[in-house]
C-alpha positions in Angstrom: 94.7 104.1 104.6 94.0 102.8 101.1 93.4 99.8 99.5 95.4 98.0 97.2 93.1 98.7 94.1 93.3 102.4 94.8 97.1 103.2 95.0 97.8 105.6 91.9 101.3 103.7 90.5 102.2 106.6 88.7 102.5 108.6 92.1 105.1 106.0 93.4 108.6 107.5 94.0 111.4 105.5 93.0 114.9 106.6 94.7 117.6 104.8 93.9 119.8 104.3 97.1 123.3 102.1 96.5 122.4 99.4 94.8 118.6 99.0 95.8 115.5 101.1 95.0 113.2 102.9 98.3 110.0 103.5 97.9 107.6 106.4 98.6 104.2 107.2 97.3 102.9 110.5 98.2 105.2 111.9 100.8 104.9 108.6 103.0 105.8 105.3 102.6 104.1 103.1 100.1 101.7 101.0 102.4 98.0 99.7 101.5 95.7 96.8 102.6 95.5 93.6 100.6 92.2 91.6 100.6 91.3 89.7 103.4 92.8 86.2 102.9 93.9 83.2 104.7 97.3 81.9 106.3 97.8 78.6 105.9 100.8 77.6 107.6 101.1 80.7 110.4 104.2 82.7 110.8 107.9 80.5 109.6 111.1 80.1 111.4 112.5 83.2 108.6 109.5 85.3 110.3 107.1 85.5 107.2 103.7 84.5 106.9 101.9 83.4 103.5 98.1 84.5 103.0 96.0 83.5 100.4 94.8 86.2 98.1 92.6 84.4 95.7 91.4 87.9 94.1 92.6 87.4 90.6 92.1 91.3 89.8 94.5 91.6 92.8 97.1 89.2 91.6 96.9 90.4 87.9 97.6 94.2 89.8 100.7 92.9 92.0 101.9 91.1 88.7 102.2 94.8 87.0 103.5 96.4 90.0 106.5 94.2 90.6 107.3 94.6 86.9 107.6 98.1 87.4 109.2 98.2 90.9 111.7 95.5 90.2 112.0 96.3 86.2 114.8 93.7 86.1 111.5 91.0 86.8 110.0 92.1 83.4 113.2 92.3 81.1 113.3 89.3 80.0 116.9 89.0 80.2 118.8 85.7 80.6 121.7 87.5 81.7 119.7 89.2 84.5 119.6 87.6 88.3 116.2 85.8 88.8 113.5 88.0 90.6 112.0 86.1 93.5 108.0 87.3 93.6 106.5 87.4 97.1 103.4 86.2 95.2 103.6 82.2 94.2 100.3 81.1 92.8 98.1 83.0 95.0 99.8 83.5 98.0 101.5 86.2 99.2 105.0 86.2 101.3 104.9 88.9 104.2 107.2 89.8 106.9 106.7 90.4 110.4 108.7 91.5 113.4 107.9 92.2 117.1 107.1 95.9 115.8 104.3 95.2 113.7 100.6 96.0 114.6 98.4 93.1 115.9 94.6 93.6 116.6 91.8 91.1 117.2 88.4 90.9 114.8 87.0 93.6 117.1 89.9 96.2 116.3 91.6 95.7 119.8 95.5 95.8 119.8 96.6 91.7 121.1 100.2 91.0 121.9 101.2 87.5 120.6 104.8 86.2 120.8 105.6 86.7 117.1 106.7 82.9 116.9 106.4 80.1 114.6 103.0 78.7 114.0 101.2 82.1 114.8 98.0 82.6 112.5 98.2 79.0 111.3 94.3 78.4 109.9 93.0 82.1 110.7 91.5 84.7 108.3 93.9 88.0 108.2 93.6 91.8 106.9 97.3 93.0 106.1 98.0 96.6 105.7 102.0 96.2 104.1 104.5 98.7 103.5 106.7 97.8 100.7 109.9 99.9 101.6 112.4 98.7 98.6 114.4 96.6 96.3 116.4 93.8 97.7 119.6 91.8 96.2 120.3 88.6 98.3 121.7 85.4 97.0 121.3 86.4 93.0 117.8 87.0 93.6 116.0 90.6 93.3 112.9 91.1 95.4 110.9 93.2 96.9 111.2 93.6 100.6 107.4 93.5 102.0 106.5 93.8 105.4 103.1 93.6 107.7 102.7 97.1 109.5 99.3 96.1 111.0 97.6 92.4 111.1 93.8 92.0 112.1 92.9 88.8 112.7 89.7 87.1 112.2 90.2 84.3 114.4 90.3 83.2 118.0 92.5 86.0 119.4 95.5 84.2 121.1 96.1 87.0 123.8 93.5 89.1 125.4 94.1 92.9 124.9 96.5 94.1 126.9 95.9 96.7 129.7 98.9 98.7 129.5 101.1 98.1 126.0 104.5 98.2 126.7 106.5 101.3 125.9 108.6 99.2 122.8 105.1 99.5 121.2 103.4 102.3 121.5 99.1 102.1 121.5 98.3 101.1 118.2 95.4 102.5 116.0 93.5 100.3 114.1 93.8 101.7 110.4 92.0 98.8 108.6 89.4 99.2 105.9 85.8 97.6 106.2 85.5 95.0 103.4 82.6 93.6 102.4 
């Protein structure tokens, strides 16, 4: 796994597909962890979660990357549809499904119902794949998901036994941070 500051852009793939663009960054998909931050609100009804990044190196870095995934976000174009950022101020917009990831601050593999309010208050480590372009209601975006979430508060489910087999034993791929 890398971290967010150490993703070559230049090594990103770009593949246009229809009328969005799929990523790939060096034969795999393009997924890195994104400082440690906190979730505010916990996971929404539209299954996303915010968490705040206040790295300002980080921010200034996802800044130039959506400008040149999403090139329609830095054309400056009136006549081009608005691009909706993942990142408002300093937080940044991830999904999450039943499929993603979850482990505990000791790097054991929880299974919380993926509802609303999960993570509300707690510290999180996201590693996020960003797998393309999205057009939806004359907005571009990027379509960001979690693949793995470590959490850094109470866990809300022991660690299970067995996992069941619609997840598959997790590994914990997270970077230490200091």
């Amino acid at each position: 796994m890398v971290f967010w500051s150490e993703i070559d852009t230049e090594s990103i793939e770009m593949i246009p597909i229809k009328e969005k663009t799929k990523f790939r960054y060096k034969g795999g998909p393009l997924r890195f962890q994104v400082p440690r931050g906190t979730c505010p609100w916990g996971v929404t009804s539209y299954k996303s979660f915010q968490v705040d990044v206040s790295d300002p190196d980080f921010i200034q870095w996802w800044r130039a990357l959506e400008a040149q995934l999403c090139p329609i976000a830095a054309s400056g174009d009136p006549l081009s549809p608005p691009f909706n950022s993942n990142l408002k101020e300093s937080s940044l917009r991830i999904k999450i499904d039943d499929s993603v990831y979850i482990f505990d601050q000791n790097s054991k593999q929880i299974l919380p119902d993926v509802r609303e309010g999960l993570f509300r208050g707690q510290e999180l480590s996201c590693l996020i794949d960003i797998d393309s372009t999205y057009f939806y209601n004359e907005n571009w975006g990027l379509t960001i998901r979690a693949y793995q979430v470590k959490t850094w508060g109470d866990p809300e489910n022991e660690a299970p036994d067995e996992v069941p087999a619609a997840l598959k034993p997790g590994v914990c791929a997270f970077l230490p941070t200091s």
